[in-house]
PDBQT receptor file of N, H, CA, C and O in Angstrom, charges set to zero:
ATOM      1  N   UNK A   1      63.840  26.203   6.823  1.00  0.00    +0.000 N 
ATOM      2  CA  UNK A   1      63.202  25.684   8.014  1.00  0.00    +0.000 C 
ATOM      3  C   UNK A   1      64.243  24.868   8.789  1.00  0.00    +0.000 C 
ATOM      4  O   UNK A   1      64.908  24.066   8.133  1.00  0.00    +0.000 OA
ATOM      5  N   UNK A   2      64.416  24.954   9.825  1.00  0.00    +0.000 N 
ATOM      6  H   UNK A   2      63.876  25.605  10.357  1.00  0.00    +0.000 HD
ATOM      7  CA  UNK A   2      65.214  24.201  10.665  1.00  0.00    +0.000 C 
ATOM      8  C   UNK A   2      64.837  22.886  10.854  1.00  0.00    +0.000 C 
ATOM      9  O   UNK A   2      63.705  22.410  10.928  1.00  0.00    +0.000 OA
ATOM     10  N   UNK A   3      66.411  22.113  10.954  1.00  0.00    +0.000 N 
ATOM     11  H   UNK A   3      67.332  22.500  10.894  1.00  0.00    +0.000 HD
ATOM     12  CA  UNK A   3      65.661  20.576  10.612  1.00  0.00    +0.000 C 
ATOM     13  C   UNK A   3      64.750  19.960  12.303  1.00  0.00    +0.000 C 
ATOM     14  O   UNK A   3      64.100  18.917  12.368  1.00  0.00    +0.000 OA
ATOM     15  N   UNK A   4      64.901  20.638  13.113  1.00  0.00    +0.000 N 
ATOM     16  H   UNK A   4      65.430  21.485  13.060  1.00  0.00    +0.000 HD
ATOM     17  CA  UNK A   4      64.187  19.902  14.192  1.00  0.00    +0.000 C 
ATOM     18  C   UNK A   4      62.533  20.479  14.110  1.00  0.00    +0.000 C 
ATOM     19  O   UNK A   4      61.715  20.196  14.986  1.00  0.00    +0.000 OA
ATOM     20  N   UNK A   5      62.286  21.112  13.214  1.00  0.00    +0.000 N 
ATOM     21  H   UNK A   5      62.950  21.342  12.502  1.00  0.00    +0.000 HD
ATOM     22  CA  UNK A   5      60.931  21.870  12.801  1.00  0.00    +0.000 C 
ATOM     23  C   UNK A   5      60.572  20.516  11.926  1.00  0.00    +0.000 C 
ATOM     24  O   UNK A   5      59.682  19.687  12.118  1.00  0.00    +0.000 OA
ATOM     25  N   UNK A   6      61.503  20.582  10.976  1.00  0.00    +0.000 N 
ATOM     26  H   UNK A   6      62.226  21.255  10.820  1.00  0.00    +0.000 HD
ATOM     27  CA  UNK A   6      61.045  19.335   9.894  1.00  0.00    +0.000 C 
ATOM     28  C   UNK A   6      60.682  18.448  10.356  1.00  0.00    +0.000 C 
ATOM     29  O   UNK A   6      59.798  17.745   9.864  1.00  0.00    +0.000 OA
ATOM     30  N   UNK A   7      61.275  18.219  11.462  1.00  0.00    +0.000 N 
ATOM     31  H   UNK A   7      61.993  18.790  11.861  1.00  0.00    +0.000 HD
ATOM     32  CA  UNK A   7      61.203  16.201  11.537  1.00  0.00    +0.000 C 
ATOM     33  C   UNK A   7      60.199  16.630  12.190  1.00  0.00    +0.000 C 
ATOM     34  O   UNK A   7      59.137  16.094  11.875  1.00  0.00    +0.000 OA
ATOM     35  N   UNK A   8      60.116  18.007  13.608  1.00  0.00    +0.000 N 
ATOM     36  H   UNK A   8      60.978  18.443  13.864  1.00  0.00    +0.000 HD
ATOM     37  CA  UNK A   8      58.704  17.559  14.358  1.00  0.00    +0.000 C 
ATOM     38  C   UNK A   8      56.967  17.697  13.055  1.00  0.00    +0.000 C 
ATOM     39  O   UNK A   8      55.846  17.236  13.267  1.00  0.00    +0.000 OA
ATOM     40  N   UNK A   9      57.348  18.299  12.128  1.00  0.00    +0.000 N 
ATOM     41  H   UNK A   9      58.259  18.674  11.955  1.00  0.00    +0.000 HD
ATOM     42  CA  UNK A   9      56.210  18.578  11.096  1.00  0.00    +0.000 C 
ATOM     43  C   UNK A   9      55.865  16.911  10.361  1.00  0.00    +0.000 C 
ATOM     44  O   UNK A   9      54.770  16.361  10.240  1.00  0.00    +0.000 OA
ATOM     45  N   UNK A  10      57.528  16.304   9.873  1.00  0.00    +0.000 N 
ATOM     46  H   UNK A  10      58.417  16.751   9.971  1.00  0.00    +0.000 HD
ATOM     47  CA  UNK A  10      56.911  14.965   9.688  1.00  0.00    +0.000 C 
ATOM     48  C   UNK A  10      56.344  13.938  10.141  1.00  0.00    +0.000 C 
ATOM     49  O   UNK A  10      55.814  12.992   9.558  1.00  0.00    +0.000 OA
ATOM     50  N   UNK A  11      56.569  14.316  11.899  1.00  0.00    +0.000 N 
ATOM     51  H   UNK A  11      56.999  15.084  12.372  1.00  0.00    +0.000 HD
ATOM     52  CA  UNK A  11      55.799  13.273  12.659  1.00  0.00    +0.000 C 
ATOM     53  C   UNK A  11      54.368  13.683  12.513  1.00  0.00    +0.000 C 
ATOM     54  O   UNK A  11      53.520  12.812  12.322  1.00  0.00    +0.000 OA
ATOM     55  N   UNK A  12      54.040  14.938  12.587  1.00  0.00    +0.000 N 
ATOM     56  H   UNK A  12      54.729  15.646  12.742  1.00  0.00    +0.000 HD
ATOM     57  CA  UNK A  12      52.410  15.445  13.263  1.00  0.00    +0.000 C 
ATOM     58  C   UNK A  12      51.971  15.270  11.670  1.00  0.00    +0.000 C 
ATOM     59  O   UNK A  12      51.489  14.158  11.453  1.00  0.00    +0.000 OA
ATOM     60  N   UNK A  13      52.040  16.150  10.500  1.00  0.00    +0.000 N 
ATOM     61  H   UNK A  13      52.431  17.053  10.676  1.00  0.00    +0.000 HD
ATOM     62  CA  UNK A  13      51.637  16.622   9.417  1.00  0.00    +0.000 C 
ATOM     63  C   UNK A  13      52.566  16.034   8.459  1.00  0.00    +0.000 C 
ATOM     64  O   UNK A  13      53.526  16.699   8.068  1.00  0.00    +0.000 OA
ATOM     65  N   UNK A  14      52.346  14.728   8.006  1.00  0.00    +0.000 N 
ATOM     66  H   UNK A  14      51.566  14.188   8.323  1.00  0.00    +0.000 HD
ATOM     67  CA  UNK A  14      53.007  13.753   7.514  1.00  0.00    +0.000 C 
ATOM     68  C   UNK A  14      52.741  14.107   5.631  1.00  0.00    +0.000 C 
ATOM     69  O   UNK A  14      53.813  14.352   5.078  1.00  0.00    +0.000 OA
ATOM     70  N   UNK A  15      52.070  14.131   5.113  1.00  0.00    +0.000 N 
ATOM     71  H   UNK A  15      51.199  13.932   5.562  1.00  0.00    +0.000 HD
ATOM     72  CA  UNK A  15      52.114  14.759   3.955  1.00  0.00    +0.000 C 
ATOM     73  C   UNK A  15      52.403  16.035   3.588  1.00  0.00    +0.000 C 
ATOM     74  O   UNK A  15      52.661  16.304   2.415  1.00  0.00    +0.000 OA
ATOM     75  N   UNK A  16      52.385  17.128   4.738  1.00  0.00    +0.000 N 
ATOM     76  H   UNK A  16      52.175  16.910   5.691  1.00  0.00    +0.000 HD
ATOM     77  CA  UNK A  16      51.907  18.684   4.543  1.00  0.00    +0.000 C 
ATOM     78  C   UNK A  16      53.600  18.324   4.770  1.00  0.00    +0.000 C 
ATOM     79  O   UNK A  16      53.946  19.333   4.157  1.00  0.00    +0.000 OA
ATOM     80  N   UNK A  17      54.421  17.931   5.013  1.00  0.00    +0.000 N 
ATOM     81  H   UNK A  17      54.140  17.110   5.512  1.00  0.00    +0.000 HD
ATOM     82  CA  UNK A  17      56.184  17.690   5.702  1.00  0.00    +0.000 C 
ATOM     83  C   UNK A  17      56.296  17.974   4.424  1.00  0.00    +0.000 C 
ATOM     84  O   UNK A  17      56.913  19.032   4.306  1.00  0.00    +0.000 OA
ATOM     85  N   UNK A  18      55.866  17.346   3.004  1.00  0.00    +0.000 N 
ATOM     86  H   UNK A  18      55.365  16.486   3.099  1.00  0.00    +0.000 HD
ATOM     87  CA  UNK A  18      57.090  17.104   2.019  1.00  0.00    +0.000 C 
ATOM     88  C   UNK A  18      56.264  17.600   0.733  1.00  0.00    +0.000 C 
ATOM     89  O   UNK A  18      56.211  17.073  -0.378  1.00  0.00    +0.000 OA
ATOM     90  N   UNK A  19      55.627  18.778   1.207  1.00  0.00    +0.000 N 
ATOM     91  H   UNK A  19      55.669  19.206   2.109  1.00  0.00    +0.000 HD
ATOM     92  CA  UNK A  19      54.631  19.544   0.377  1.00  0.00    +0.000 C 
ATOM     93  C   UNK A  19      55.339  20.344  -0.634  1.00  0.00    +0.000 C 
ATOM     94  O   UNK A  19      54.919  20.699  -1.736  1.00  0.00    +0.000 OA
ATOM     95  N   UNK A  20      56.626  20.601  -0.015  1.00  0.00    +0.000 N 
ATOM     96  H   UNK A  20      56.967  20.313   0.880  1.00  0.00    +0.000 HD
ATOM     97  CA  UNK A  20      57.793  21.486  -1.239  1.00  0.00    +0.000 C 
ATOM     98  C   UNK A  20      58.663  20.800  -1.995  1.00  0.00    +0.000 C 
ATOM     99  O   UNK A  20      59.704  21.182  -2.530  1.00  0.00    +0.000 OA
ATOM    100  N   UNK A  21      57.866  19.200  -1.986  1.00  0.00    +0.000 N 
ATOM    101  H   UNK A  21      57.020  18.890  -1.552  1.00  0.00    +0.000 HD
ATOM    102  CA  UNK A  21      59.492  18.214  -3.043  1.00  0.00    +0.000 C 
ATOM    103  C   UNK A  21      58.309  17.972  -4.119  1.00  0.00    +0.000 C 
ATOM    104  O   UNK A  21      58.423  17.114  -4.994  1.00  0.00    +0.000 OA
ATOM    105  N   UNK A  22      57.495  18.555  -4.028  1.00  0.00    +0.000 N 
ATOM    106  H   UNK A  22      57.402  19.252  -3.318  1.00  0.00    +0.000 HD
ATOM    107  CA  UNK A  22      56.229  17.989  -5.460  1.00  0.00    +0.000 C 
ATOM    108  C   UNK A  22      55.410  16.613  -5.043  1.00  0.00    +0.000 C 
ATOM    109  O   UNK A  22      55.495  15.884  -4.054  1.00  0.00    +0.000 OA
ATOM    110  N   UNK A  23      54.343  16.565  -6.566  1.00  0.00    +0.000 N 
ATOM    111  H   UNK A  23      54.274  17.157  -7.369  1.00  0.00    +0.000 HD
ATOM    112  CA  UNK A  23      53.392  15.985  -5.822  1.00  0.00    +0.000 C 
ATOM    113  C   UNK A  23      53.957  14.238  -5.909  1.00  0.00    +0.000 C 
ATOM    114  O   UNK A  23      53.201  13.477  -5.305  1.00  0.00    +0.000 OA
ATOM    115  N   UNK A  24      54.723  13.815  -6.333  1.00  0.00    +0.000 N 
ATOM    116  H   UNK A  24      55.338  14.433  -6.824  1.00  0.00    +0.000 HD
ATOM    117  CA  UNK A  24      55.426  12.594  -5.780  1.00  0.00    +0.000 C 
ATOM    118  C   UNK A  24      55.670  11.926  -4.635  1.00  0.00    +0.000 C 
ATOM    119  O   UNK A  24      55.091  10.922  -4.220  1.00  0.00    +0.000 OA
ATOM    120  N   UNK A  25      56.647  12.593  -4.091  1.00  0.00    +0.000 N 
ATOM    121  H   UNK A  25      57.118  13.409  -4.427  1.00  0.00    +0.000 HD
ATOM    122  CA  UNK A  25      56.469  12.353  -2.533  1.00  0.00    +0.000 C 
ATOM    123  C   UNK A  25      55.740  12.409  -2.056  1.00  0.00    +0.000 C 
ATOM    124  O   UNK A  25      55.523  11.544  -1.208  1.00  0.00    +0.000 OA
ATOM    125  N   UNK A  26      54.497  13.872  -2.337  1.00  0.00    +0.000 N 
ATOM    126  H   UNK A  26      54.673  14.575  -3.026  1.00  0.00    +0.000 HD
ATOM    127  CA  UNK A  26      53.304  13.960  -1.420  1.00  0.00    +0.000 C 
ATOM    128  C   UNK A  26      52.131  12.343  -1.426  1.00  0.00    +0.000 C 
ATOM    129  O   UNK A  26      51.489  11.796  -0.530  1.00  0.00    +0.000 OA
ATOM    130  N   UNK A  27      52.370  11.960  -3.326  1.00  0.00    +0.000 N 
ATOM    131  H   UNK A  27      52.892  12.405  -4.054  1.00  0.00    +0.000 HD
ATOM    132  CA  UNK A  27      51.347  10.805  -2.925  1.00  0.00    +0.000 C 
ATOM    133  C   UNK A  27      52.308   9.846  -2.639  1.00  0.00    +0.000 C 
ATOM    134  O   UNK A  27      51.676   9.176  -1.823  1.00  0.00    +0.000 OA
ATOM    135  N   UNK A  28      53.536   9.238  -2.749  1.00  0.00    +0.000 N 
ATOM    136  H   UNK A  28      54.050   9.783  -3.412  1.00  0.00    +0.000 HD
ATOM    137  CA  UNK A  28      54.260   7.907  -1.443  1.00  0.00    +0.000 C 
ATOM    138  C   UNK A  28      54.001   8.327  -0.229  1.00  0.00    +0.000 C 
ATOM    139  O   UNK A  28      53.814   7.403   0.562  1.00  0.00    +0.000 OA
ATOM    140  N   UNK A  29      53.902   9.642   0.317  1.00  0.00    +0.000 N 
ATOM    141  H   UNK A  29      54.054  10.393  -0.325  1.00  0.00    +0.000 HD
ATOM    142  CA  UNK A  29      54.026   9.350   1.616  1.00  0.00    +0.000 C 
ATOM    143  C   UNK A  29      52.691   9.311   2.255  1.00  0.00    +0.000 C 
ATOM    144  O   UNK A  29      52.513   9.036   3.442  1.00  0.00    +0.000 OA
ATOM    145  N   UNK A  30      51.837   9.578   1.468  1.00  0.00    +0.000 N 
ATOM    146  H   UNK A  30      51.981   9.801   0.504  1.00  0.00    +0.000 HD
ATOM    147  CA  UNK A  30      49.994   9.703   1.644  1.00  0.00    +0.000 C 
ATOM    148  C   UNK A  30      50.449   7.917   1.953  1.00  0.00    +0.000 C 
ATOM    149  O   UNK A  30      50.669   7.349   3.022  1.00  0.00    +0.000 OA
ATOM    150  N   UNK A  31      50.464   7.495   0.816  1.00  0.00    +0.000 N 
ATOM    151  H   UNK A  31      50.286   7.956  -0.053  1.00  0.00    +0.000 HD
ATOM    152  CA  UNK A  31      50.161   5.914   0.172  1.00  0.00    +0.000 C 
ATOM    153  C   UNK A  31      50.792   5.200   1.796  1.00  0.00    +0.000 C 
ATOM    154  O   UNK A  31      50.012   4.524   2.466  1.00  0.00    +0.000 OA
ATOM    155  N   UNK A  32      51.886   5.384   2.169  1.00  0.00    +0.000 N 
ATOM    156  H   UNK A  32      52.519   5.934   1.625  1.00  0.00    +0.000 HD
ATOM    157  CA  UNK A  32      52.601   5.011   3.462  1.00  0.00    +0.000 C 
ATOM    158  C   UNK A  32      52.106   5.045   4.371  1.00  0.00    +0.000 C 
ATOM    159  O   UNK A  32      51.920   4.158   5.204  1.00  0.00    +0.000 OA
ATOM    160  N   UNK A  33      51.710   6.456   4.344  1.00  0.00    +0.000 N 
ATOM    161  H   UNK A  33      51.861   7.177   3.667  1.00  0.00    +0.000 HD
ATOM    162  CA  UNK A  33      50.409   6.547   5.877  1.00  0.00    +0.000 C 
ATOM    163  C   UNK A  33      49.226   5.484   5.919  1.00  0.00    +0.000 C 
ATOM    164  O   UNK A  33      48.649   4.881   6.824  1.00  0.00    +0.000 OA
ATOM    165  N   UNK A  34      49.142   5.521   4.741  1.00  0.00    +0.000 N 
ATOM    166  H   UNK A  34      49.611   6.011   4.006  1.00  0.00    +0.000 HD
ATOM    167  CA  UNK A  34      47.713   4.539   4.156  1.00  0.00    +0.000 C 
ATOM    168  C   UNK A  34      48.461   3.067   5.145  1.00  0.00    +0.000 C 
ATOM    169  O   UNK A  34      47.704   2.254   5.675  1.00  0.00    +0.000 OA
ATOM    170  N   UNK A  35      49.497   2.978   5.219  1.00  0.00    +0.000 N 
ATOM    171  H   UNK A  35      50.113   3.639   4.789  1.00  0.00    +0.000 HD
ATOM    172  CA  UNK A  35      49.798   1.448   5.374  1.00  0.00    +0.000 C 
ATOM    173  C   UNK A  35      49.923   1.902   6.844  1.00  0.00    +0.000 C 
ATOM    174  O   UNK A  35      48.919   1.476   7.416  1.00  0.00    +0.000 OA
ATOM    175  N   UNK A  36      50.631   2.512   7.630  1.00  0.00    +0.000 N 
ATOM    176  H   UNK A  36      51.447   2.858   7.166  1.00  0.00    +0.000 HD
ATOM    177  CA  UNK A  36      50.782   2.422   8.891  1.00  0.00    +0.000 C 
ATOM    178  C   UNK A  36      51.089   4.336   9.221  1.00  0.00    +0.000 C 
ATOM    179  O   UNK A  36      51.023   5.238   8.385  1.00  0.00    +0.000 OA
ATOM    180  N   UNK A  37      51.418   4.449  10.710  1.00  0.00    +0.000 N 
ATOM    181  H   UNK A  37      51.471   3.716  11.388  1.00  0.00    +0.000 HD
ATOM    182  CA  UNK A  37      51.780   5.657  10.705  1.00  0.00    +0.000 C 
ATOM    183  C   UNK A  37      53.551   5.446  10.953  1.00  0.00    +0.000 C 
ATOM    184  O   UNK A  37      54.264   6.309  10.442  1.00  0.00    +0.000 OA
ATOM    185  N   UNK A  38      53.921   4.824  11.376  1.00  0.00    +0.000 N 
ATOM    186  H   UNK A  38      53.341   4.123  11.791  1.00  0.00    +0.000 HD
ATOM    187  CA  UNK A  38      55.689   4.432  11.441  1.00  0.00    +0.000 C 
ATOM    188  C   UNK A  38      56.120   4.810  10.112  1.00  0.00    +0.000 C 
ATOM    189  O   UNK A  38      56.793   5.826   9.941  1.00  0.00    +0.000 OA
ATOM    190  N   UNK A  39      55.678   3.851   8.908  1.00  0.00    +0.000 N 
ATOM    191  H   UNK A  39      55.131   3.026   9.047  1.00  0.00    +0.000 HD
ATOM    192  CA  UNK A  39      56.043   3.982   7.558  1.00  0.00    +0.000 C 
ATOM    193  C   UNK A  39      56.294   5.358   6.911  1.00  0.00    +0.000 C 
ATOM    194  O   UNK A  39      57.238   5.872   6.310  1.00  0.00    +0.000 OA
ATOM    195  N   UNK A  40      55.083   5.732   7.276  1.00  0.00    +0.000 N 
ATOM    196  H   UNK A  40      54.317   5.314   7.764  1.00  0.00    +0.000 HD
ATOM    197  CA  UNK A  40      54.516   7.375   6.654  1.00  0.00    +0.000 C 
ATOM    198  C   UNK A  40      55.643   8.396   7.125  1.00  0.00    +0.000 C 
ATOM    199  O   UNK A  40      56.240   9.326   6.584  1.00  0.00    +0.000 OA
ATOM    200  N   UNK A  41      55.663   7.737   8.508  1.00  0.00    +0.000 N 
ATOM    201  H   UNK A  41      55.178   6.982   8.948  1.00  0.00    +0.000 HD
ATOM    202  CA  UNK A  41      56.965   9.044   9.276  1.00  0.00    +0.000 C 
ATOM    203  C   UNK A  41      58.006   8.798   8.655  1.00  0.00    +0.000 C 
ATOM    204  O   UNK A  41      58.553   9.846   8.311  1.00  0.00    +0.000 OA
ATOM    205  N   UNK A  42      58.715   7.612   8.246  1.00  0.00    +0.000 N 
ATOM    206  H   UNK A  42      58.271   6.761   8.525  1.00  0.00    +0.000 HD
ATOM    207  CA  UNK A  42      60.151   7.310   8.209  1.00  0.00    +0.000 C 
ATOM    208  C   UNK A  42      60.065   7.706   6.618  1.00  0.00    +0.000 C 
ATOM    209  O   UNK A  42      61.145   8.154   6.232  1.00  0.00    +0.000 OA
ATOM    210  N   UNK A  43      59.079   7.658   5.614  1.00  0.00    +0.000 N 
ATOM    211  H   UNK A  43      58.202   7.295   5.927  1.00  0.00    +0.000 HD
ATOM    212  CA  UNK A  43      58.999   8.200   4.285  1.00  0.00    +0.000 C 
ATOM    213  C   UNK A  43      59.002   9.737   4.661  1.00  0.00    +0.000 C 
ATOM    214  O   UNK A  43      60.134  10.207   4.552  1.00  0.00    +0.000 OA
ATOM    215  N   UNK A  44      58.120  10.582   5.043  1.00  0.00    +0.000 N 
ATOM    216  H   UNK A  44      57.200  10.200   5.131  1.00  0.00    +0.000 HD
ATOM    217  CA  UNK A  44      57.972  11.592   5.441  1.00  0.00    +0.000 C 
ATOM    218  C   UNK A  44      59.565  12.312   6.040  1.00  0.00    +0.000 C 
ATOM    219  O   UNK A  44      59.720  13.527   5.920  1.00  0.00    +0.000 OA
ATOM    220  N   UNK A  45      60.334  11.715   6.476  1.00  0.00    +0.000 N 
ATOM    221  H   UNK A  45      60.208  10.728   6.573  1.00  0.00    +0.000 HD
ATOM    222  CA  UNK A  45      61.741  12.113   6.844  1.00  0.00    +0.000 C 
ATOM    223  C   UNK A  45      62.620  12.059   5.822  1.00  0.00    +0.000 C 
ATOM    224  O   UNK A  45      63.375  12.973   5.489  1.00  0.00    +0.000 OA
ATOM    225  N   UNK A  46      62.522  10.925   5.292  1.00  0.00    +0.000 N 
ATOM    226  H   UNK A  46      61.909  10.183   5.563  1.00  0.00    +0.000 HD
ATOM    227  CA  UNK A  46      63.144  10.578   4.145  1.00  0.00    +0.000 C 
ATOM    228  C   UNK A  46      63.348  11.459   2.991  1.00  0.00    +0.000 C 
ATOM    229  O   UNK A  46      64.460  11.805   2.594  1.00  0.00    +0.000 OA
ATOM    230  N   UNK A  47      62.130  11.839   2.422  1.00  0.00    +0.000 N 
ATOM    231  H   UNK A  47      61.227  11.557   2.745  1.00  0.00    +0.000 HD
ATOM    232  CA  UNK A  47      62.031  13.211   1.457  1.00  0.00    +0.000 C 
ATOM    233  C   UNK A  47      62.148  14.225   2.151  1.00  0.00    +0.000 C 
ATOM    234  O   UNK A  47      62.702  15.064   1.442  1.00  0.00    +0.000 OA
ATOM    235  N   UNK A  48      61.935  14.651   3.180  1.00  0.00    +0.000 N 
ATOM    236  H   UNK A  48      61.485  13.969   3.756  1.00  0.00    +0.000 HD
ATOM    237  CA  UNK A  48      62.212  15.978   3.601  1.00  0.00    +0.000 C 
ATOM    238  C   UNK A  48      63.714  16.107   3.459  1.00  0.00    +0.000 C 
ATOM    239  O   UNK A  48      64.195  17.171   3.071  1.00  0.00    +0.000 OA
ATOM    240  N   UNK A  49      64.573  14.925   3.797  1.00  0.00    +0.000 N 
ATOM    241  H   UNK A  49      64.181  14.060   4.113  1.00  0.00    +0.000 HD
ATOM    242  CA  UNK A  49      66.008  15.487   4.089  1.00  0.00    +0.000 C 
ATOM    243  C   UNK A  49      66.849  15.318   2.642  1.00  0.00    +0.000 C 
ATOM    244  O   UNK A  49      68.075  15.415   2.609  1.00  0.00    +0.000 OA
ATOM    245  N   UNK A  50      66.128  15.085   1.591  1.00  0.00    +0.000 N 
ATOM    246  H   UNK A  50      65.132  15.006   1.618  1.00  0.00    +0.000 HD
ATOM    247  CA  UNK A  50      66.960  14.999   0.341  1.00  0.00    +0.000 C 
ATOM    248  C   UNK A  50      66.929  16.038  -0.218  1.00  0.00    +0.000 C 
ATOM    249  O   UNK A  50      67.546  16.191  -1.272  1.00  0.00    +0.000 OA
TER     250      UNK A  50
């Protein structure tokens, strides 16, 4: 996937972003969203690009 796909998927679809690193990331970045949507994105980027 091209990374300007990624990042626009981690802004909109913030858990469904980091659905292929397992369910780890999927629940931090749930848990993040839970706290704000800034957080969630910048987690949500975060695992996508490792």
């Amino acid at each position: 996937m091209p990374t300007w796909l990624r990042i626009l998927f981690c802004i909109f679809f913030l858990p469904l972003a980091v659905l292929d690193k397992g369910l780890g990331p999927i629940i931090i970045v749930f848990l993040l969203t839970l706290c704000g949507w800034v957080p969630g994105v910048i987690g949500a980027i975060l695992y996508s690009n490792k």
